[in-house]
C-alpha positions as CSV (number, residue, x, y, z in Angstrom):
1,X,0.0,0.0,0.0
2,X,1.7,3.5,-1.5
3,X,1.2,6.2,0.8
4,X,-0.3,9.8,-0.5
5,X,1.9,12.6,-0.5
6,X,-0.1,15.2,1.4
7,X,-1.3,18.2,-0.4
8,X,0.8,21.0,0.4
9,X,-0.9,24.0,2.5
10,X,-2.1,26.5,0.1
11,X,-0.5,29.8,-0.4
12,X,-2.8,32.4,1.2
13,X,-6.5,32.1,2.4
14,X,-9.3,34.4,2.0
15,X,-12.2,35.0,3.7
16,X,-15.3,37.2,1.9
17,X,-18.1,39.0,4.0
18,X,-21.4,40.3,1.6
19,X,-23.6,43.0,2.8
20,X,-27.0,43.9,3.7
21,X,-29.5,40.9,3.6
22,X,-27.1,39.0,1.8
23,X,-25.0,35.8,2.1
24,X,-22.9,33.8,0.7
25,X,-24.9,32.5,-2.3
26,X,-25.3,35.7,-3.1
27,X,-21.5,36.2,-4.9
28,X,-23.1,34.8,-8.1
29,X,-20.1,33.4,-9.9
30,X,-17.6,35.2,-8.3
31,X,-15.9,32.6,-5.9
32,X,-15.3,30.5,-8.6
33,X,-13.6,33.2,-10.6
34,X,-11.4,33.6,-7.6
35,X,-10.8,30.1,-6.9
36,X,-9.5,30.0,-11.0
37,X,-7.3,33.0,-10.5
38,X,-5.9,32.2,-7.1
39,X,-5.5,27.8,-7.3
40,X,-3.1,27.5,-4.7
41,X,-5.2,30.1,-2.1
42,X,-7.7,29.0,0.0
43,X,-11.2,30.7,-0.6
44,X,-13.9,30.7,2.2
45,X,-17.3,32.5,2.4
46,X,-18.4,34.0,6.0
47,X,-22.4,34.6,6.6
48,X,-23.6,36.8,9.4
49,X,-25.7,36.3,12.0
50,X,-29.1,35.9,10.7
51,X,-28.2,35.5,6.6
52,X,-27.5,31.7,4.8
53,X,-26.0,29.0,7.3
54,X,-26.5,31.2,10.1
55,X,-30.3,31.9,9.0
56,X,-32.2,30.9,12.8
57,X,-29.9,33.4,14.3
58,X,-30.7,37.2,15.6
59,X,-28.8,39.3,13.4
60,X,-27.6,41.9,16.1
61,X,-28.0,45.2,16.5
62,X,-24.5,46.5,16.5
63,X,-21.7,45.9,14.5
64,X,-19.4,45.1,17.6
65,X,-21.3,41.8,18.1
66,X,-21.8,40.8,14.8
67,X,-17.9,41.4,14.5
68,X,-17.4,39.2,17.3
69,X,-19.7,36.0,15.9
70,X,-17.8,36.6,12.6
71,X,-14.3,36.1,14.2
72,X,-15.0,33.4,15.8
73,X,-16.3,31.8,12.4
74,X,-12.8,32.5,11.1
75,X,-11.3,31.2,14.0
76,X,-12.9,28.2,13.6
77,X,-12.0,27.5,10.0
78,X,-8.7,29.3,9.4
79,X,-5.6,27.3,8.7
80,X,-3.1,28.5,11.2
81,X,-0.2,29.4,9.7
82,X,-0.9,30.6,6.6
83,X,-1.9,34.1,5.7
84,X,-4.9,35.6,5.8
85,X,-6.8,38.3,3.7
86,X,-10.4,39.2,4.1
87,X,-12.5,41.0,0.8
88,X,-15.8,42.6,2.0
89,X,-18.7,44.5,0.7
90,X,-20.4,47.3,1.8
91,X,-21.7,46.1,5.7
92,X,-19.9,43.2,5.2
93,X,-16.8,46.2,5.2
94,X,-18.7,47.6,8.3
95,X,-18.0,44.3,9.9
96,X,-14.8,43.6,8.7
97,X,-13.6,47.1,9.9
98,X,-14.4,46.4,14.2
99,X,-13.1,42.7,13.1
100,X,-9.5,43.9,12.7
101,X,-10.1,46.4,15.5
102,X,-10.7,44.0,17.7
103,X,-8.5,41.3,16.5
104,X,-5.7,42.2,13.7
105,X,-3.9,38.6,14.3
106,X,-3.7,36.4,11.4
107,X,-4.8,38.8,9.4
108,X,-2.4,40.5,6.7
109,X,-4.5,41.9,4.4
110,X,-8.0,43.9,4.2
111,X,-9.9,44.7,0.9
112,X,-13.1,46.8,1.2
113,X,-15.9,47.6,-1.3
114,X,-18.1,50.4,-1.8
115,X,-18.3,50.7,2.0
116,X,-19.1,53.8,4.2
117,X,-19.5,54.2,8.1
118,X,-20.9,56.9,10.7
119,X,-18.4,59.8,11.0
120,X,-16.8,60.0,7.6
121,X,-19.7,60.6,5.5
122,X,-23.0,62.2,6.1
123,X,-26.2,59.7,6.1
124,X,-27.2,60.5,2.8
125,X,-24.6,59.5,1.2
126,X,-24.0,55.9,2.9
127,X,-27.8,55.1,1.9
128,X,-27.5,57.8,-1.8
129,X,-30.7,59.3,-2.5
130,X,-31.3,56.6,-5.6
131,X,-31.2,53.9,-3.5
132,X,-34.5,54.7,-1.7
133,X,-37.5,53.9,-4.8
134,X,-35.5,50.5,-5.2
135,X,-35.6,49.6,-1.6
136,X,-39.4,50.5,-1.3
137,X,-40.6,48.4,-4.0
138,X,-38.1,45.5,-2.7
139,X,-39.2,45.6,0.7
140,X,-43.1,45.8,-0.7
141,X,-42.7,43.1,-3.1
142,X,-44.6,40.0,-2.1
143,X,-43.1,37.8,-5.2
144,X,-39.7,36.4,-4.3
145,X,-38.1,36.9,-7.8
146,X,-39.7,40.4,-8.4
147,X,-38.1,41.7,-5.3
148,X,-34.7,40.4,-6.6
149,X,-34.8,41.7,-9.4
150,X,-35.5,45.3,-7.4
151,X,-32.3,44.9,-5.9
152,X,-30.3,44.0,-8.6
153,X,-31.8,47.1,-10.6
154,X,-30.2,49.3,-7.6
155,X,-26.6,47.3,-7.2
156,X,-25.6,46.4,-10.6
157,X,-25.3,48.8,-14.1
158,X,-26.0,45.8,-16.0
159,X,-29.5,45.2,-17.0
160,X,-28.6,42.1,-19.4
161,X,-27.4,40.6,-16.2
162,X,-30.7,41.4,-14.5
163,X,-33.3,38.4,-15.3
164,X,-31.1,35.5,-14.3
165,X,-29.4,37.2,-11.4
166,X,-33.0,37.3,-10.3
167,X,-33.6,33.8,-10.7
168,X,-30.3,32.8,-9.0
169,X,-31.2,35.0,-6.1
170,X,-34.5,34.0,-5.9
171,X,-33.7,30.3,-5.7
172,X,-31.1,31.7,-2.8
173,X,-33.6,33.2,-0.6
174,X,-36.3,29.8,-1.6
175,X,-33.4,27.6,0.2
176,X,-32.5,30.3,2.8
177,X,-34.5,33.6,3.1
178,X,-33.5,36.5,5.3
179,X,-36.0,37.7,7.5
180,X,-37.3,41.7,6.8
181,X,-36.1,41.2,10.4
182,X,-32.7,40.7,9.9
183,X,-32.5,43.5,7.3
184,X,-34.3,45.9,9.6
185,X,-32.1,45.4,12.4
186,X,-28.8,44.9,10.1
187,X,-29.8,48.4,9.1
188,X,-30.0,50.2,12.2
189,X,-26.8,48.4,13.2
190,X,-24.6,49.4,10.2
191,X,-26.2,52.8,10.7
192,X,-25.2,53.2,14.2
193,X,-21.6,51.9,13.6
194,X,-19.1,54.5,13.7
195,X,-15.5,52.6,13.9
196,X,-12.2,53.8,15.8
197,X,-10.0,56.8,13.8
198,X,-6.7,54.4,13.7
199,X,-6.6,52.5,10.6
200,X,-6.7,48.9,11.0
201,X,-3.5,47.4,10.9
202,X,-3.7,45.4,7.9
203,X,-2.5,46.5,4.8
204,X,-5.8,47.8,3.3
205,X,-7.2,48.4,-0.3
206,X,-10.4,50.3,-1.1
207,X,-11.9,49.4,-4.7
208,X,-15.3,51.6,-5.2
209,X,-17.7,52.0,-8.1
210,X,-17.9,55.6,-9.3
211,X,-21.3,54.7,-10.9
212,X,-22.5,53.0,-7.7
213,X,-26.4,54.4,-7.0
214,X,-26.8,53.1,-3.2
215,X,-23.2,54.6,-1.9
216,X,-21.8,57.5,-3.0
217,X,-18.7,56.9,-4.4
218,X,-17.4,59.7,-2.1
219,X,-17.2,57.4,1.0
220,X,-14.6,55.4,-0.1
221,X,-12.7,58.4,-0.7
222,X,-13.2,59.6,2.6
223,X,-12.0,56.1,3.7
224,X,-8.7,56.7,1.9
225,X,-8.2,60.2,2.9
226,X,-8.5,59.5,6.6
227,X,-6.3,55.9,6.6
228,X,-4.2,57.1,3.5
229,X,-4.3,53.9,1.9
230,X,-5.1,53.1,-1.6
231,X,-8.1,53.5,-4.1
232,X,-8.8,52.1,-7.5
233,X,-12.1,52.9,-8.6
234,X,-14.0,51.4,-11.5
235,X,-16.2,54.2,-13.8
236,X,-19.3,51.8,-14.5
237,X,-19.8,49.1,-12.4
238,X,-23.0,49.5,-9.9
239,X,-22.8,49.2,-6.0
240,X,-22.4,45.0,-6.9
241,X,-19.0,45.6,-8.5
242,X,-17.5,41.8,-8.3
243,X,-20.9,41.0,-10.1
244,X,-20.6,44.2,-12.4
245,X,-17.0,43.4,-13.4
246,X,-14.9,40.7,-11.4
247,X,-12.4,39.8,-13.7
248,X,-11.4,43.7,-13.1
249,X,-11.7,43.1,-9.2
250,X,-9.4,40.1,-9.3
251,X,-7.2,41.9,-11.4
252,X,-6.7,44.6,-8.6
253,X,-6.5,42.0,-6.0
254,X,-3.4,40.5,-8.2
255,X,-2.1,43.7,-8.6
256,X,-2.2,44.5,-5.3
257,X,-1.0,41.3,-3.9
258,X,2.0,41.7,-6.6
259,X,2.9,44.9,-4.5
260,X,3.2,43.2,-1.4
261,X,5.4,40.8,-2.7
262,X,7.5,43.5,-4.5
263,X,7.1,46.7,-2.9
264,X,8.7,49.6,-4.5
């Protein structure tokens, strides 16, 4: 009987956080494009409180304590040793903000999307003006797939995308759906979360949509004016920007990882 060489550890892992009322089916395709430009990283998906495998739970009502359930997620399936890097989305960036505040080990890098927080930009631009029609008829909407395809309207510029993201999403919330519940109270928390000055300590990237319609681009730039770390903005890609244009996402995330490597 031969014995198996064991696989070797991968490379890197990373850990992805989505946003409001939405978990980790919700990437549509976008994990996979990751897995196929990263083979040798790890690639894990993190639901909060109250969203996908954590459905039955009370989403809480302040990002501290949602941060706190979510680390100890990662906790639980990190591979010791090898380092890690964390991409969020909009709260999802909320939470992975007071995550590093409260517990930078393990973690060496931070990549944040189309994110905003209490104390660097005014309310009305962390929840834009345009969002607010979109969220009304999403929130009213009795049909499953109707109100998906409200939401996809507001966070992607891609109507051709529109109809089967719809479908995906609906069959998403049929296995798993997220209480109005949850959303109320993951909206009062994200709205209430105003996150220490100090940067966190990993080495952070902000990637923002200059076309997004539910945060003003302006928060991310607010982000990188106060931490001084870097921007890359896309011109056309909606508030959804690894759905609106991944393959230009994973090219900054090579990019930027290529710079950490090689820094000039």
């Amino acid at each position: 009987m031969t014995n198996k060489t064991p696989a070797p550890p991968p490379r890197a892992q990373w850990f992805l956080l989505r946003g409001l009322a939405r978990e980790s089916g919700h990437w549509a395709g976008f994990v996979e494009k990751l897995r196929e430009a990263f083979p040798e990283h790890a690639i894990h998906t993190l639901d909060l409180p109250g969203t996908g495998e954590f459905q039955n739970q009370l989403a809480p009502l302040s990002i501290e304590e949602t941060a706190r359930f979510v680390r100890e997620t990662y906790q639980a399936r990190r591979i010791p040793g090898v380092p890690a890097y964390v991409l969020a989305i909009s709260l999802g960036g909320m939470v992975a903000i007071e995550w590093l505040h409260q517990d930078p080990s393990g973690v060496e890098g931070l990549v944040l999307i189309n994110t905003s927080f209490r104390g660097c930009s005014p309310f009305y631009k962390r929840l834009w003006f345009d969002a607010y029609p979109f969220l009304a008829r999403a929130i009213g909407e009795t049909d499953t797939e109707r109100r998906e395809h409200h939401v996809v309207s507001l966070v992607s510029n891609r109507p051709e995308l529109y109809a089967a993201i719809a479908r995906e999403w609906a069959h998403v919330h049929e296995r798993r759906p997220i209480s109005r519940r949850t959303f109320a109270r993951q909206l009062l928390a994200a709205a209430r979360y105003q996150p220490p000055l100090a940067p966190p300590q990993a080495r952070t990237l902000l990637l923002n949509s200059l076309s997004d319609r539910m945060v003003h681009p302006s928060c991310s730039e607010a982000i990188a004016e106060r931490w001084h770390c870097e921007l890359r903005r896309h011109p056309t890609a909606g508030h959804d920007l690894v759905l609106d244009a991944g393959p230009w996402v994973i090219a900054e995330l090579q990019t930027w990882l290529a710079k950490q490597k090689n820094p000039a």
